[in-house]
N, C-alpha and C positions, 0 to 999 in steps of 0.2 A: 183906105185904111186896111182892108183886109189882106191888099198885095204886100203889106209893110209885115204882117203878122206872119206869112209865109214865108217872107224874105230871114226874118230873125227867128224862126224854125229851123229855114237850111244853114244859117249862121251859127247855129248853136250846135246842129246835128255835123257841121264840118269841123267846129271847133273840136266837141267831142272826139270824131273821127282821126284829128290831126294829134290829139293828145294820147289815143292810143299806140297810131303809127310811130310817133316817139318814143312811147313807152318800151314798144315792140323793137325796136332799133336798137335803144338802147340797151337792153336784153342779148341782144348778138354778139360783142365783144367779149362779153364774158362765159359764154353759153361756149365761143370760140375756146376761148383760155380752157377752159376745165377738159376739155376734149382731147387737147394735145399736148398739154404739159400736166407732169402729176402733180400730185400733191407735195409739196415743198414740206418737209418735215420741222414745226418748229424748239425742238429739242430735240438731238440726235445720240443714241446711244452709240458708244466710242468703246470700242474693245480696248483693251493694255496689249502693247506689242510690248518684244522683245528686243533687245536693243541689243545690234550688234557691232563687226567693225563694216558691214556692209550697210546698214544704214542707219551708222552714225554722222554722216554729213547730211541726211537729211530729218535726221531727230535735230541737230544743230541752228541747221539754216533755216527750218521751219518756223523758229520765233524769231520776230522782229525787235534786235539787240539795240539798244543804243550805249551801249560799250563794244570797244571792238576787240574782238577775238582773236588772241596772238597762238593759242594750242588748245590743242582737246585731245584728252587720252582715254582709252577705255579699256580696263583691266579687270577681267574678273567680274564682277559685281562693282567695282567702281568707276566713278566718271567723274574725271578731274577735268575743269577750265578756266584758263587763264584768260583773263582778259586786260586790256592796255588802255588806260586813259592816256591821250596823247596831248600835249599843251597845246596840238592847232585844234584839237578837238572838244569843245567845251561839251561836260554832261551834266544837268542838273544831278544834284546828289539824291533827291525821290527816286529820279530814273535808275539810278545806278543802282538802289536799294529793289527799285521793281523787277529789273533785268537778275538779279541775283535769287530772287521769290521763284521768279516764271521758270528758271530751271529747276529750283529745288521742286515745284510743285507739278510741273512737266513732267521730270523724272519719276518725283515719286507716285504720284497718281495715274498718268499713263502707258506705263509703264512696268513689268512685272519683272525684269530680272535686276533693274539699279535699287541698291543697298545702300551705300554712301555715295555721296557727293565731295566732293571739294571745290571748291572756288577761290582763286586769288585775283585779287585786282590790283594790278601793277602801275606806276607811273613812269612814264615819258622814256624811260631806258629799258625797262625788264629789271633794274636794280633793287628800285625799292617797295616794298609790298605795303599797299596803300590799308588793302583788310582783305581778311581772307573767311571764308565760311566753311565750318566742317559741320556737315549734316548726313544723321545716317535714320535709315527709315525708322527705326526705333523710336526716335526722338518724336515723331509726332503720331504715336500710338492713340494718346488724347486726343488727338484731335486729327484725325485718317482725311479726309476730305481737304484740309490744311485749309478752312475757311478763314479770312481775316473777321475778327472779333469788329462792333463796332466801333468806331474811330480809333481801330488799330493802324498805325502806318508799317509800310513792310519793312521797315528798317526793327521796328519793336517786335515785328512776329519773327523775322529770322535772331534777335538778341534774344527771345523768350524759349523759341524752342531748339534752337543749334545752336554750335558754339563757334560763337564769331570774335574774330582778333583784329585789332585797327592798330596799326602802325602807329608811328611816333608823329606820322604828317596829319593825325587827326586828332582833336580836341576834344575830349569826352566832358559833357554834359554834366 
């Protein structure tokens, strides 16, 4: 009996022992992380650059369009773009409306020298002009961050705050 009592002593005192050694193990991967990689910032402050004709293909190409981009012009304080819905290229009309936000609010918010915008969205030839959006910073004075209101869609915030024209190929509401 008292060999048993000794036995379940060293049982418990190894148990112990093996649950620390784990503990301590598992302490290492992370002890590793924090050493050699910094701290990942999770909000990052974004200066406003200046947009010019030297990087404006990559003010451009930096957001991920789902209309495609037939021209871009940059004059002065304005930034016109044209973009081409093409018939082998189906875009839902949300996207179309998100891709035309994400400049105006790209521009205006990251940026310190675009003033107005323009935007046309063309169909299948460059002939007819599906809708077009003229927005100049001014317009969203009210509202400087350009946050979308709750269960705004962005087809309502760019009709509320710029002035947008829809061709003859659209059906208004």
């Amino acid at each position: 009996m008292h060999s048993f009592q000794h036995v379940s002593k060293g049982m418990m005192a190894a148990l112990i022992l093996s649950v620390v050694i784990a503990f301590m193990i598992s302490l290492v991967p992370n002890v590793q992380l924090s050493q050699f990689q910094p701290e990942l910032l999770v909000f990052k402050h974004q200066n406003q650059f200046i947009l010019s004709e030297e990087n404006l293909v990559d003010f451009v190409s930096s957001t991920p369009f789902h209309l495609m981009i037939k021209k871009v012009t940059w004059k002065e304080d304005t930034l016109s773009i044209d973009f081409l819905i093409d018939k082998n290229h189906q875009v839902e009309t949300n996207d179309m409306f998100k891709d035309l936000y994400m400049v105006t609010e790209k521009g205006f918010i990251q940026s310190k020298n675009i003033k107005k915008i323009l935007l046309r969205v063309f169909l299948n030839n460059m002939d007819t002009v599906f809708m077009s959006v003229s927005a100049d910073k001014k317009d969203i004075l009210k509202n400087p961050t350009m946050e979308l209101e709750p269960s705004m869609t962005y087809k309502e915030f760019l009709d509320k705050y710029f002035n947008t024209n829809y061709g003859n190929v659209i059906k208004q509401n």
